[in-house]
C-alpha positions as CSV (number, residue, x, y, z in Angstrom):
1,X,108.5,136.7,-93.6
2,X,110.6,140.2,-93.6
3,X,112.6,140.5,-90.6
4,X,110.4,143.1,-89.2
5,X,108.3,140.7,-88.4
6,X,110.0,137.9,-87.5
7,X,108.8,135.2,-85.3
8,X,110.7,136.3,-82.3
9,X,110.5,140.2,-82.7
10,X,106.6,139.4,-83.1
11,X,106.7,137.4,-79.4
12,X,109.0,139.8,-77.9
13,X,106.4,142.9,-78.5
14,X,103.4,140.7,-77.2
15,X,105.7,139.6,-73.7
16,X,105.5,143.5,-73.3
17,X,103.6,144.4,-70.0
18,X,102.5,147.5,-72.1
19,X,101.3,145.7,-75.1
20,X,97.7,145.1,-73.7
21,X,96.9,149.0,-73.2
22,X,98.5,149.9,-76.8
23,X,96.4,147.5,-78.0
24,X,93.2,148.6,-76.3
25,X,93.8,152.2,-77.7
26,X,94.3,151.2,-81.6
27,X,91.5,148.9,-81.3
28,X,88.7,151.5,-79.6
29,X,90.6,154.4,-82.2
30,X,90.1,152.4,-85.0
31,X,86.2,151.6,-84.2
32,X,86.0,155.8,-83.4
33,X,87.1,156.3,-86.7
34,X,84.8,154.1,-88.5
35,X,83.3,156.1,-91.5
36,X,81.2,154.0,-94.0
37,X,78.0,152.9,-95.5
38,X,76.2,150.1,-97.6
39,X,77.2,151.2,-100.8
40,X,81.1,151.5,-99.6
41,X,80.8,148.4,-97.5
42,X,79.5,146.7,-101.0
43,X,82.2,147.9,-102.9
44,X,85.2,146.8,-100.4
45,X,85.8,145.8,-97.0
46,X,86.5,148.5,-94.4
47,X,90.6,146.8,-94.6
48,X,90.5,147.1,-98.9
49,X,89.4,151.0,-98.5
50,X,92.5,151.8,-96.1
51,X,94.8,149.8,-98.5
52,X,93.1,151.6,-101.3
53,X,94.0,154.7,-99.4
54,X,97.5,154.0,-99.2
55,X,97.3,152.9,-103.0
56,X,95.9,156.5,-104.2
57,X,98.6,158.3,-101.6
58,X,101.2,156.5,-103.2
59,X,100.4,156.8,-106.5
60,X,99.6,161.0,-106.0
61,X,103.1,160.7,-104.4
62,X,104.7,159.7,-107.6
63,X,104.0,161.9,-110.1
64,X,106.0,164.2,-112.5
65,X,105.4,167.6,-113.0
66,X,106.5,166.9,-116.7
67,X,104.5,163.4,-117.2
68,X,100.6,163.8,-118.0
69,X,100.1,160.3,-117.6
70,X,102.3,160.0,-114.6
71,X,100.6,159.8,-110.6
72,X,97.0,158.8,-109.8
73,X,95.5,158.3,-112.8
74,X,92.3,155.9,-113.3
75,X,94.4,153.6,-115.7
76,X,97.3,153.3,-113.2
77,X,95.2,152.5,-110.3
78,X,93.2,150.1,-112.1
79,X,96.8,148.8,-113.0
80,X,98.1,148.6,-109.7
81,X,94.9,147.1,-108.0
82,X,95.3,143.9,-110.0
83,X,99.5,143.7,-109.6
84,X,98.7,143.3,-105.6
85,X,95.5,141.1,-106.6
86,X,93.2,144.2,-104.5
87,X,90.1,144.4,-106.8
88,X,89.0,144.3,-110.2
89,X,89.7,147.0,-112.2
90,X,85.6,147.9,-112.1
91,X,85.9,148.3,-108.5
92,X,88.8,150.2,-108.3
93,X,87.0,153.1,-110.9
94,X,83.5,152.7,-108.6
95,X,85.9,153.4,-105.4
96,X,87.8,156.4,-107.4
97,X,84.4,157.8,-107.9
98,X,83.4,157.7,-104.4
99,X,86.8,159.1,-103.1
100,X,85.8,161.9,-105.7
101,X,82.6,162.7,-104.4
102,X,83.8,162.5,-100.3
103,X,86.5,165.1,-101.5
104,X,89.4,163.1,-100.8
105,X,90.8,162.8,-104.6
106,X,90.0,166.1,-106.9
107,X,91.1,166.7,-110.6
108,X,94.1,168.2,-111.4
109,X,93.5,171.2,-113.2
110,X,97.3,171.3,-114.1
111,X,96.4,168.4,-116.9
112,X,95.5,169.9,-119.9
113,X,95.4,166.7,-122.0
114,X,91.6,165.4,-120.1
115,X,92.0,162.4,-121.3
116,X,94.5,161.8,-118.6
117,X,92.0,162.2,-115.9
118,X,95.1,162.7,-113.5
119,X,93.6,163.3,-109.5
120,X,95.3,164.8,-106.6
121,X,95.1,163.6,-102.9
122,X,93.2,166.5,-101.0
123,X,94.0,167.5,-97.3
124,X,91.2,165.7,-96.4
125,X,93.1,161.8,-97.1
126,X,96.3,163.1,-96.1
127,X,94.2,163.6,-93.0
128,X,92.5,160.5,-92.6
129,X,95.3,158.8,-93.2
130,X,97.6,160.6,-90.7
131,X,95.0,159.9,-87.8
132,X,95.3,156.8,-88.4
133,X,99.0,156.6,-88.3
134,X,99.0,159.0,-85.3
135,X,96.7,156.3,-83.3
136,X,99.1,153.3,-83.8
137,X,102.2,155.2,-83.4
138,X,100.7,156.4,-80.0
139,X,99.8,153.3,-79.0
140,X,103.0,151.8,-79.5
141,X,105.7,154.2,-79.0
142,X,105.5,153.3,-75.2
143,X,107.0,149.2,-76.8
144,X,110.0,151.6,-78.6
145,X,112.9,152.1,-77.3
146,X,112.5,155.1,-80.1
147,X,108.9,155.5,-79.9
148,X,108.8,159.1,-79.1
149,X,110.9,160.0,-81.6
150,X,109.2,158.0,-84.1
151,X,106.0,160.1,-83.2
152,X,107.3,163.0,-83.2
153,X,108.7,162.7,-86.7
154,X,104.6,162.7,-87.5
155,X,104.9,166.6,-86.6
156,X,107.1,166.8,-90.0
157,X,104.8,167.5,-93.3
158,X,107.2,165.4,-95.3
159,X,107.2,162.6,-93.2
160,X,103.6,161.7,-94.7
161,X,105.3,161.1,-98.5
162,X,108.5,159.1,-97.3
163,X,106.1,157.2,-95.0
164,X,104.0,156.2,-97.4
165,X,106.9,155.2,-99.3
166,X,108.8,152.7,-97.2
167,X,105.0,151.4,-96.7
168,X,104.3,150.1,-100.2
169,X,107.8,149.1,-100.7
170,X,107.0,146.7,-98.4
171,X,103.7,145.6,-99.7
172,X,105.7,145.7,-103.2
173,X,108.2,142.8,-101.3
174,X,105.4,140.9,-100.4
175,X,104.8,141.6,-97.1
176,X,100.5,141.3,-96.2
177,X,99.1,141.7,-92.7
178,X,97.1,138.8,-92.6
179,X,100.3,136.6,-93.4
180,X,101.0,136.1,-89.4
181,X,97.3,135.3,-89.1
182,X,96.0,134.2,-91.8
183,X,92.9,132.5,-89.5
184,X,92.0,136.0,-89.5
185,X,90.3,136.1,-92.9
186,X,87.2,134.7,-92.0
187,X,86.7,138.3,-90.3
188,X,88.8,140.7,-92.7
189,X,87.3,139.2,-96.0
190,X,84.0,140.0,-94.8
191,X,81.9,143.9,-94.8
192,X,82.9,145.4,-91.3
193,X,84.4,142.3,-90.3
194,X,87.7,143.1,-88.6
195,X,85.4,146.4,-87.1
196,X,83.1,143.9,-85.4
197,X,85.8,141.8,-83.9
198,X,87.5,145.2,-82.9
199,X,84.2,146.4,-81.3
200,X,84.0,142.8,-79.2
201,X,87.8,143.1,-78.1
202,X,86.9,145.9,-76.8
203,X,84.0,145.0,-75.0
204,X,86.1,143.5,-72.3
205,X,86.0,145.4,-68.8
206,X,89.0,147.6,-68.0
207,X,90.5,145.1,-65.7
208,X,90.2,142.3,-67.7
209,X,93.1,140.8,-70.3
210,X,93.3,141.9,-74.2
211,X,91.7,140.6,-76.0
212,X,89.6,139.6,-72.8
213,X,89.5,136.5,-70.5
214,X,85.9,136.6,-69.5
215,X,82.7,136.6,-71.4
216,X,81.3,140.0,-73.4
217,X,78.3,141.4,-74.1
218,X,77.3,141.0,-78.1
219,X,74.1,142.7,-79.6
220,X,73.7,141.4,-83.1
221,X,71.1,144.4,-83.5
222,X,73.8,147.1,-82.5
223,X,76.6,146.2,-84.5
224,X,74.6,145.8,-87.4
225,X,73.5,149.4,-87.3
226,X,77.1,150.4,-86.1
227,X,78.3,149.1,-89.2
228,X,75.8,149.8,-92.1
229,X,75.8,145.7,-92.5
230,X,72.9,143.2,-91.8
231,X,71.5,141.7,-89.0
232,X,72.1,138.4,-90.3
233,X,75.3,139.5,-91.9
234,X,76.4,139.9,-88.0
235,X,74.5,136.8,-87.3
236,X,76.6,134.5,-89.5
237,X,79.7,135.8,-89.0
238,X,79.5,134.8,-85.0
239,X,77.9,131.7,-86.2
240,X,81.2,130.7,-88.5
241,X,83.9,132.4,-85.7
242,X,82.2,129.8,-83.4
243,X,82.2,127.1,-85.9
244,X,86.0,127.7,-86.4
245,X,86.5,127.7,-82.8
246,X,87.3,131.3,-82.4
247,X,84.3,132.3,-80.2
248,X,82.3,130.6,-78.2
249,X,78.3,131.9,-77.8
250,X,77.1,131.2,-74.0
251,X,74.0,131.8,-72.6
252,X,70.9,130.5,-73.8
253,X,70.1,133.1,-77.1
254,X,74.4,133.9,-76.9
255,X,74.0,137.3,-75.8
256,X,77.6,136.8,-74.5
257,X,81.0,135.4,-76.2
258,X,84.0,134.0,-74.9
259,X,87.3,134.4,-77.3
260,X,89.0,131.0,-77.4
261,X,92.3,130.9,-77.4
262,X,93.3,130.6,-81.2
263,X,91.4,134.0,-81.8
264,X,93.2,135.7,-78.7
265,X,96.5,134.5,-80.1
266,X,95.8,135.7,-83.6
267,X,94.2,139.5,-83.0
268,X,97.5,139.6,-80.5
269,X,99.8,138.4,-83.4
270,X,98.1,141.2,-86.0
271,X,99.0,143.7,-83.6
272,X,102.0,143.0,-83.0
273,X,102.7,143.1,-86.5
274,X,100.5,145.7,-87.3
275,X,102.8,148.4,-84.7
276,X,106.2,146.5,-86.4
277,X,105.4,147.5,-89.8
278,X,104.0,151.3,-88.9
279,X,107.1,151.2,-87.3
280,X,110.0,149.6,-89.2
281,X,108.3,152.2,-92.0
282,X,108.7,155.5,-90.2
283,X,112.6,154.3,-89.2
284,X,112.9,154.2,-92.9
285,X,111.1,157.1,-93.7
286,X,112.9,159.3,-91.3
287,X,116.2,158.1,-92.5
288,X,115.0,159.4,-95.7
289,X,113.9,163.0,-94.2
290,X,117.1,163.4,-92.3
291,X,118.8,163.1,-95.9
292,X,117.0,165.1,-97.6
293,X,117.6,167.7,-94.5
294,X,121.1,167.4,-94.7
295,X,121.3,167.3,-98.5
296,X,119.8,170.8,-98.3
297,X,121.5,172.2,-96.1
């Protein structure tokens, strides 16, 4: 595991009395921003569309001015979907598509060679992705020593690029958010899973721990609609947390859930993680800002 997210650095952000709010506010920001549907929960999970994000950024990030073929290009994308092991290549085209049509990828009428097919990032996913960025930072510069400063470096437009930089050249070392809890799968491999078990972590009245202590309300019914997923969809997924012995369903038609311990230690762990790579990325990223600053002047 990188050193980021060591062990100790990991327990050392979770023994923080202010952990519990921080994680409270990514956890209700990141059920806010929910924006999906049955088609796009068919194509990917909610947690494959923001890596795919991240992916397109990147790539959009990269390009040369001089290089047709160069940037976010179908081909590349397809490429670089099956180097991390993301999606098929299929998928990755259906998802272009979509991206298309929301207006957060748009030709680039600079390419005069169409069989190139090169896209752009539009102000609308620099925008979605900066929100989210925004929440997490929030949330956890209060942990930081340098948290305010590391926010504030969000105020700079080309923070986003070297952010997204120091970003996949972590993913490119190996480095996977599911690795400190890899229990977690059974919620992030499935269609709105990680968003339901957000939604029940939040549940929890103010006063009680994060993820909470006592028993909270569930409606099957509710999150199903929330989510653009099935009743039985919802249904299951409880059914095999329960099984695994991450929730347990009380009352007599489980109306209420308890999170046992090995799920409160896990969503605690992603985190923590979670605000430790945002984090040790932006460091990096404003390092790189602050050279290119003084390199121009």
């Amino acid at each position: 595991m990188a050193d980021f997210v060591a062990p100790e650095a990991i327990a050392a952000l979770r023994a923080h009395p202010g952990f519990p709010a921080a994680m409270r506010v990514s956890a209700a920001g990141l059920v806010s921003m929910y924006q999906g549907g049955h088609l796009l929960n068919w194509l990917m999970d909610d947690r494959g569309r923001l890596m795919f994000g991240y992916l397109a950024l990147y790539l959009h990030t990269s390009r040369d001015p001089d290089d047709a073929s160069s940037g976010l290009t179908p081909t590349r994308m397809k490429a670089m979907c099956v180097e991390f092991d993301f999606c098929s290549p299929g998928r990755a085209g259906a998802m272009l598509s979509l991206m298309r049509f929301g207006g957060y990828l748009t030709p680039d009428t600079q390419v005069l060679d169409r069989r190139q097919r090169r896209l752009l990032a539009t102000p609308k996913l620099y925008a979605l992705l900066r929100a989210r960025w925004r929440l997490h930072m929030e949330a956890a510069a209060p942990l930081l020593p340098d948290g305010a400063a590391l926010l504030s470096a969000l105020d700079d437009p080309a923070f986003d690029n070297a952010l997204v930089a120091a970003m996949m050249e972590r993913f490119r070392a190996g480095f996977r958010f599911m690795h400190a809890a890899p229990g977690l799968g059974l919620f992030g491999e499935r269609n709105a899973g990680m968003l339901i078990l957000l939604s029940l972590i939040t549940a929890g009245a103010p006063d009680d721990t994060m993820p909470p202590q006592r028993p909270v309300p569930i409606s099957i019914a509710a999150l199903a609609r929330r989510f653009s997923v099935s009743r039985p969809h919802v249904l299951k997924l409880i059914r095999d947390a329960a099984d695994e012995g991450f929730l347990e369903r009380i009352d007599a038609e489980g109306g209420r859930v308890i999170f046992k311990p090995r799920l409160a230690e896990a969503t605690q762990t992603l985190f923590a993680t979670m605000y430790l790579f945002f984090t040790d990325s932006a460091r990096q990223a404003a390092r790189a800002c602050a050279g290119e600053s003084r390199a121009a002047g």
